[in-house]
C-alpha positions as CSV (number, residue, x, y, z in Angstrom):
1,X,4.0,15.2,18.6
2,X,3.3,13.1,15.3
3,X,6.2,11.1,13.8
4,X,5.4,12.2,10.1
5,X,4.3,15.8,9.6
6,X,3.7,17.1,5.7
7,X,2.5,20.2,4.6
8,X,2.2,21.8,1.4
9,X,4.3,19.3,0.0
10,X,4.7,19.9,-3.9
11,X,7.6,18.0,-6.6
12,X,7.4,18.3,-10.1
13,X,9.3,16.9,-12.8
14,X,10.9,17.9,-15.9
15,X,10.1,15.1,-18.5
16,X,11.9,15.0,-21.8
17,X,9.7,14.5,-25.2
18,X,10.8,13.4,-28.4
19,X,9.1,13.1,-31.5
20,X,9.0,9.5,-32.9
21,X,11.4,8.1,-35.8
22,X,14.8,8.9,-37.1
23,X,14.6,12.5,-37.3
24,X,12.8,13.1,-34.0
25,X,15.9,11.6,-32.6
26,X,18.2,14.1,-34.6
27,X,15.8,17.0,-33.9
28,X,16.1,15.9,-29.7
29,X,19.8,16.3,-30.0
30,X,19.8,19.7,-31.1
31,X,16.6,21.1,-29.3
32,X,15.0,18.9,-26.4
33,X,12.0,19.5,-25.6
34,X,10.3,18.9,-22.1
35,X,7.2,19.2,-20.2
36,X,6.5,19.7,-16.6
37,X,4.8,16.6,-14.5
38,X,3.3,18.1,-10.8
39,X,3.9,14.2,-9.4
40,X,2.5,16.2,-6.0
41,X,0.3,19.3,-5.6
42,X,0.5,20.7,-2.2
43,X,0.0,17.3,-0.4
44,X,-0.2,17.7,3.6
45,X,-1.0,14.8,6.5
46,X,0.6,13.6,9.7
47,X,1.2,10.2,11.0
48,X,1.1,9.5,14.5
49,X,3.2,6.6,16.5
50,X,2.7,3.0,15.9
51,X,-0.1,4.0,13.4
52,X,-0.2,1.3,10.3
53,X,-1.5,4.0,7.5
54,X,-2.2,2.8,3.9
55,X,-1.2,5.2,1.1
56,X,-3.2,4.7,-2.1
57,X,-3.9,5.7,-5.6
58,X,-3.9,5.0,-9.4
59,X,-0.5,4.4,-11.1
60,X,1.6,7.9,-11.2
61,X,-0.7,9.5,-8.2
62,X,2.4,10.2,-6.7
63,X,2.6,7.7,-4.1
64,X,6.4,6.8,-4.7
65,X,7.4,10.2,-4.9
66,X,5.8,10.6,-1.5
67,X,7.7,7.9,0.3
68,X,11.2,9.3,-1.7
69,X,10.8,12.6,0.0
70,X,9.6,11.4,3.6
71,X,13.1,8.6,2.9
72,X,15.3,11.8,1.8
73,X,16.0,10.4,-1.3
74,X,14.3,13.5,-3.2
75,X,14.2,16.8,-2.1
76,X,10.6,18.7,-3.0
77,X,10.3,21.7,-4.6
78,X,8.2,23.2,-1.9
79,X,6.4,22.7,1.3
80,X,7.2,21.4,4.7
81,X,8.2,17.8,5.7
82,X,9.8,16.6,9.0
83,X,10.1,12.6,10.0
84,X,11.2,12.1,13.9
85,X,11.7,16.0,14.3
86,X,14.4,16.3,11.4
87,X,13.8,17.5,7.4
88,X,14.9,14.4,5.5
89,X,17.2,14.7,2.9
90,X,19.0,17.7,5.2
91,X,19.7,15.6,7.9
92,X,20.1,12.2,6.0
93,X,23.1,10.3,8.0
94,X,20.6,10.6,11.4
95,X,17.5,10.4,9.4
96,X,18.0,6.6,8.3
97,X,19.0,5.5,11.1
98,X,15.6,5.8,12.6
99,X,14.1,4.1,9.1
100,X,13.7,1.4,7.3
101,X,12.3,1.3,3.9
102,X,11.5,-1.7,0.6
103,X,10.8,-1.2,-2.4
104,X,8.7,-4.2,-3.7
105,X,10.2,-3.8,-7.5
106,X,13.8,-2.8,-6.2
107,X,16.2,-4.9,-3.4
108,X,19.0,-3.3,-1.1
109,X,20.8,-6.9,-0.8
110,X,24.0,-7.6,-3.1
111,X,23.0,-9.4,-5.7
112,X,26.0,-12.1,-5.6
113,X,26.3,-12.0,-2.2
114,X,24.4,-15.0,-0.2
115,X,21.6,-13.4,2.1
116,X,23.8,-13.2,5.4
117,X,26.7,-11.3,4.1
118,X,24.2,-8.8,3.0
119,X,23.0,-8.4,6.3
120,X,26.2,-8.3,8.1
121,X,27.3,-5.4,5.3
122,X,24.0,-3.8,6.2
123,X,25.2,-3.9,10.2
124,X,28.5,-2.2,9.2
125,X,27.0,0.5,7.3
126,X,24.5,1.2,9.8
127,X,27.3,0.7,12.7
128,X,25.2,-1.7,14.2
129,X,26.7,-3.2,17.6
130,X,27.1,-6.6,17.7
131,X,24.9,-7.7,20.4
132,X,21.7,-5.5,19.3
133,X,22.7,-6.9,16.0
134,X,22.9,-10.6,17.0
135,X,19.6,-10.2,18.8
136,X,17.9,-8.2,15.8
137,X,19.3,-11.1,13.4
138,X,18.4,-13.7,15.3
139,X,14.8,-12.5,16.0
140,X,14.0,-11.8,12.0
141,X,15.6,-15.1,10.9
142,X,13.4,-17.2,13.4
143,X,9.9,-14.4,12.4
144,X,10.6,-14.7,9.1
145,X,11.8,-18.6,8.2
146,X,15.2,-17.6,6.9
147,X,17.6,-20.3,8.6
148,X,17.5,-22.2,5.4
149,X,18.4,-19.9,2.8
150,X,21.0,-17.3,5.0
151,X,23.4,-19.0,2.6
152,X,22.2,-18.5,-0.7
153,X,22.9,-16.0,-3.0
154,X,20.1,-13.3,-3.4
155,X,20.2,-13.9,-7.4
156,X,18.9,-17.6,-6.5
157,X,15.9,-16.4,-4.2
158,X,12.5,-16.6,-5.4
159,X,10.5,-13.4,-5.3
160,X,9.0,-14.6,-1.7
161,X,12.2,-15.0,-0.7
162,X,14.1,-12.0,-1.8
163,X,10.4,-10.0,-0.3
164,X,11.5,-11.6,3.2
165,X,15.5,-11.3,3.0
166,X,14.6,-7.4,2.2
167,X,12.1,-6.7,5.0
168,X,14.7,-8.2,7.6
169,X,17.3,-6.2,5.6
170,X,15.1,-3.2,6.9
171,X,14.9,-4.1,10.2
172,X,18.7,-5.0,10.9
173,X,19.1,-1.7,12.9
174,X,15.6,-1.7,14.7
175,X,13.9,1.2,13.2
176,X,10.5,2.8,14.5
177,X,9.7,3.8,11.5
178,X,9.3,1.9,7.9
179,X,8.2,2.7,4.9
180,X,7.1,0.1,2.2
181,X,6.4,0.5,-1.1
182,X,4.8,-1.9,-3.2
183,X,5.6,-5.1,-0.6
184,X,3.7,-7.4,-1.7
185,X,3.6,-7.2,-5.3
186,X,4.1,-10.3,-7.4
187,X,4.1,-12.8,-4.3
188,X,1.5,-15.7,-4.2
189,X,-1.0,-16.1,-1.6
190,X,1.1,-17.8,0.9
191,X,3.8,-15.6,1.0
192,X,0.9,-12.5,1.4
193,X,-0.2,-13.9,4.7
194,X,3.8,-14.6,5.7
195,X,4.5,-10.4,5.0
196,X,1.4,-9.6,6.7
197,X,1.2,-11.8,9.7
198,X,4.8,-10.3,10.1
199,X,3.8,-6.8,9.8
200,X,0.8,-6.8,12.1
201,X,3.0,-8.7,14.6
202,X,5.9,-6.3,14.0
203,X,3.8,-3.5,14.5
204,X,1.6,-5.2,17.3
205,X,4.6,-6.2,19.3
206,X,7.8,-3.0,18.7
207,X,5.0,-0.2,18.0
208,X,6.9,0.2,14.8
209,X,4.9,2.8,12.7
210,X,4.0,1.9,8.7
211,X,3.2,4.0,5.8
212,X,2.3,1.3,3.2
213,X,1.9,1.9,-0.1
214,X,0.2,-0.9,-2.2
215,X,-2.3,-1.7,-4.8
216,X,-3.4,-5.0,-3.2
217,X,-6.7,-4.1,-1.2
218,X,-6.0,-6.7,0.9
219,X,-3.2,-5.6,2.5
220,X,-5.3,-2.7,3.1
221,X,-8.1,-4.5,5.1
222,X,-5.9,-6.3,6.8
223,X,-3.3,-4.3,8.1
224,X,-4.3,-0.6,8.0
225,X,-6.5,1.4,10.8
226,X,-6.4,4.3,8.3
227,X,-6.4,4.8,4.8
228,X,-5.2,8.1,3.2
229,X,-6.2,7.9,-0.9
230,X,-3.9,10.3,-3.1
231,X,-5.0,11.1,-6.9
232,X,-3.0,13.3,-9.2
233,X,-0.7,14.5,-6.9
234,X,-3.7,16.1,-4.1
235,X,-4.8,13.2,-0.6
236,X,-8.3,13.0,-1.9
237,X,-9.5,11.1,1.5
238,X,-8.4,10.6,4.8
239,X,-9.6,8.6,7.4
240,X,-10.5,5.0,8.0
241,X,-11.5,2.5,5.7
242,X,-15.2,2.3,6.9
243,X,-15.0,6.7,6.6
244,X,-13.9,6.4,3.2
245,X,-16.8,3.5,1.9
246,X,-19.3,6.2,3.9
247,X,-17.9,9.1,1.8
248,X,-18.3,7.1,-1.6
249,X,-21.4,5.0,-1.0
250,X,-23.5,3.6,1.7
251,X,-24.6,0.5,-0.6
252,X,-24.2,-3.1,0.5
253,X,-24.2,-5.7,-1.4
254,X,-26.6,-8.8,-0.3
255,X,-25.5,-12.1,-2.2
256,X,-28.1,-15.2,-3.0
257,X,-27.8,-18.5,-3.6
258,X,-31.6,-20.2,-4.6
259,X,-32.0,-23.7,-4.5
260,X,-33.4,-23.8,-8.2
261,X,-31.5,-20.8,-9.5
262,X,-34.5,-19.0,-11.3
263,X,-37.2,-16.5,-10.3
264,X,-37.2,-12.3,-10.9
265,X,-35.9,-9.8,-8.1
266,X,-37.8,-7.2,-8.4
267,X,-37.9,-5.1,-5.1
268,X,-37.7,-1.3,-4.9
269,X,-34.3,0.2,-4.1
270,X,-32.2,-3.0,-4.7
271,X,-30.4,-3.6,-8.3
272,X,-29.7,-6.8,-10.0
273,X,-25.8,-6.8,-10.5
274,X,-25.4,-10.3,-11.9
275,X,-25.9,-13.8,-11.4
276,X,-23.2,-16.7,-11.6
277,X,-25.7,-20.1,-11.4
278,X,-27.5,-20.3,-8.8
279,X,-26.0,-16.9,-6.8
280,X,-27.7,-13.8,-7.0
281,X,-25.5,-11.0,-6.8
282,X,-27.7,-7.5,-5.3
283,X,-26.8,-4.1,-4.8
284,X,-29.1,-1.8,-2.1
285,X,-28.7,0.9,0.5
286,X,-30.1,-0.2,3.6
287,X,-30.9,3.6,4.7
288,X,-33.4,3.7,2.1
289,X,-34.5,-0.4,1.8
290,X,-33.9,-1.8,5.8
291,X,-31.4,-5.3,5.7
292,X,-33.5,-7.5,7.6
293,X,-37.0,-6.4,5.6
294,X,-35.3,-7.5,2.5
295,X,-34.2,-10.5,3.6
296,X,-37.2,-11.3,5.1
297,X,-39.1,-10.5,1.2
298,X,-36.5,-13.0,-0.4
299,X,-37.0,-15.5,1.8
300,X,-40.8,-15.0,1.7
301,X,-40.8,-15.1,-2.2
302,X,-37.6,-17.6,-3.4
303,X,-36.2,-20.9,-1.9
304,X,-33.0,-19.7,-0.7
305,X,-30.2,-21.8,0.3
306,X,-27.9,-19.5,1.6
307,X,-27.3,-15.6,1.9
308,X,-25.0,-13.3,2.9
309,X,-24.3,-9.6,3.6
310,X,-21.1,-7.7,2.5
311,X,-19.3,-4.1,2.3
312,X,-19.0,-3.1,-1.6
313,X,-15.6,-4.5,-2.7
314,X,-12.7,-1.8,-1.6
315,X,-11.4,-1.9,-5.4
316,X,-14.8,-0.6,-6.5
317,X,-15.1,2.1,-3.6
318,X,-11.2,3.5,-4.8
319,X,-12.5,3.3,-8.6
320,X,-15.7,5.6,-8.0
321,X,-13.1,7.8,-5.3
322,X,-10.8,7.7,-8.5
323,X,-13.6,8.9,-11.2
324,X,-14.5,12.0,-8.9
325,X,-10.8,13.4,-9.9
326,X,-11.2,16.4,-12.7
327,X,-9.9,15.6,-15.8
């Protein structure tokens, strides 16, 4: 039975308009007007166990307002959604304690509190025993390098820092089930490869199932066996990430770098997309203009120093997913 079952799931909201200047704001106090946003249209999927899905779309796709319904935060206006066999925000004391959720933008710690005493308030709410929470504690501090900053207030953490303190602020009362929105946003390349080493080993090692939401592509290719893409509040694609580049385009993308830097491209099927110096940067299908023929006429024709073959960039297989969305 899946973990995560969604159908028909629909939320709109009421959004309140006012006409700019002085007198708009007179006008809203006496007659407001509003207008209806569908954030989700009848969205429907199911997550299986110890799956690691990537949730994705455009700002305002309604990927937030997703992960607030399957966290019983919002309740939808319509449609069917049950997490580990109970409706969310129905059932909501039993419903978290099987979840874990972060926020990227937002923290669950107490801002003035140092980083432990937010934990330990955490193990009281969630009635946490205190073995299981000794050994939970002790096992994120050491996965995620906490030791040295268990002491310090959460308002003196650097964003890295808070991004760890909240995931093992998740994870206090062993969920198998977390949702995270936005984790990685604003952290520098380091601390990326700390949040997702962590998450492939957290997954990899508990089976804990994760519905990340993200615009980072990289998080994406590295952690995700399945990709669902949502766009004005429908799922638009579903499936993995090699599915969804076969669904938008079949084109690779050969790059060149020439030891002198000049001479034309001109074979049939392959485009020119741009060249940086020496690197020649082509675009071709290789159902229609075979890989190793075109090498083999580049090499024939140009002094070639290096080349090498790659997948169209994720980010430009989203935007063309994106463009097929009426207006």
């Amino acid at each position: 039975m899946p973990q995560i079952v969604v159908e028909d799931l629909q939320k709109r909201y009421h959004v309140a308009e006012r006409t700019a200047g002085l007198w708009g704001a007179v006008r809203g106090l006496v007659h407001r007007r509003h207008r209806v946003v569908e954030a989700l249209k009848g969205i429907g999927f199911s997550v299986e166990r110890g799956e690691v899905v990537g949730y994705i779309g455009p700002n305002g796709a309604g990927k937030s307002t997703t992960v607030k319904v399957l966290a019983g935060i919002l309740v939808p206006d319509a449609g069917r959604c049950e997490v580990n066999g109970r409706v969310p925000w129905r059932e909501r004391i039993e419903h978290v304690r099987r979840i874990g959720v972060v926020f990227g933008q937002r923290t669950q710690l107490w801002w003035d509190l140092p980083v432990v005493e937010s934990f330990e308030l955490l193990r009281d709410i969630y009635k946490v025993e205190p073995g299981a929470y000794r050994k939970s504690f002790d096992d994120l501090v050491a996965r995620l390098d906490l030791g040295a900053i268990l002491d310090t207030p959460v308002r003196q953490l650097s964003l890295g820092q808070r991004m760890r303190c909240d995931l093992a602020a998740s994870l206090i009362h062993a969920p198998d089930l977390i949702y995270l929105d936005e984790p990685t946003i604003g952290l520098d390349a380091v601390a990326k490869l700390a949040v997702r080493d962590f998450l492939r080993e957290l997954n990899r090692t508990r089976g804990v199932t994760i519905l990340l939401t993200t615009h980072d592509m990289d998080d994406i290719e590295a952690l995700c066996s399945r990709v669902m893409v949502i766009g004005e509040g429908r799922i638009l694609s579903d499936g993995t990430l090699d599915g969804l580049r076969a669904q938008v385009s079949g084109e690779r993308r050969l790059i060149v770098d020439l030891e002198n830097g000049s001479g034309a491209f001109e074979h049939e099927g392959v485009t020119v997309e741009r060249r940086e110096g020496h690197r020649v940067f082509l675009r071709f299908d290789p159902r229609q203009v075979p890989t190793a023929g075109l090498i083999g006429r580049i090499a024939a024709r140009h002094a070639v120093r290096d080349l090498f073959v790659e997948h169209l960039p994720i980010e430009e297989i989203i935007r063309r997913l994106y463009e097929r969305i009426p207006a």
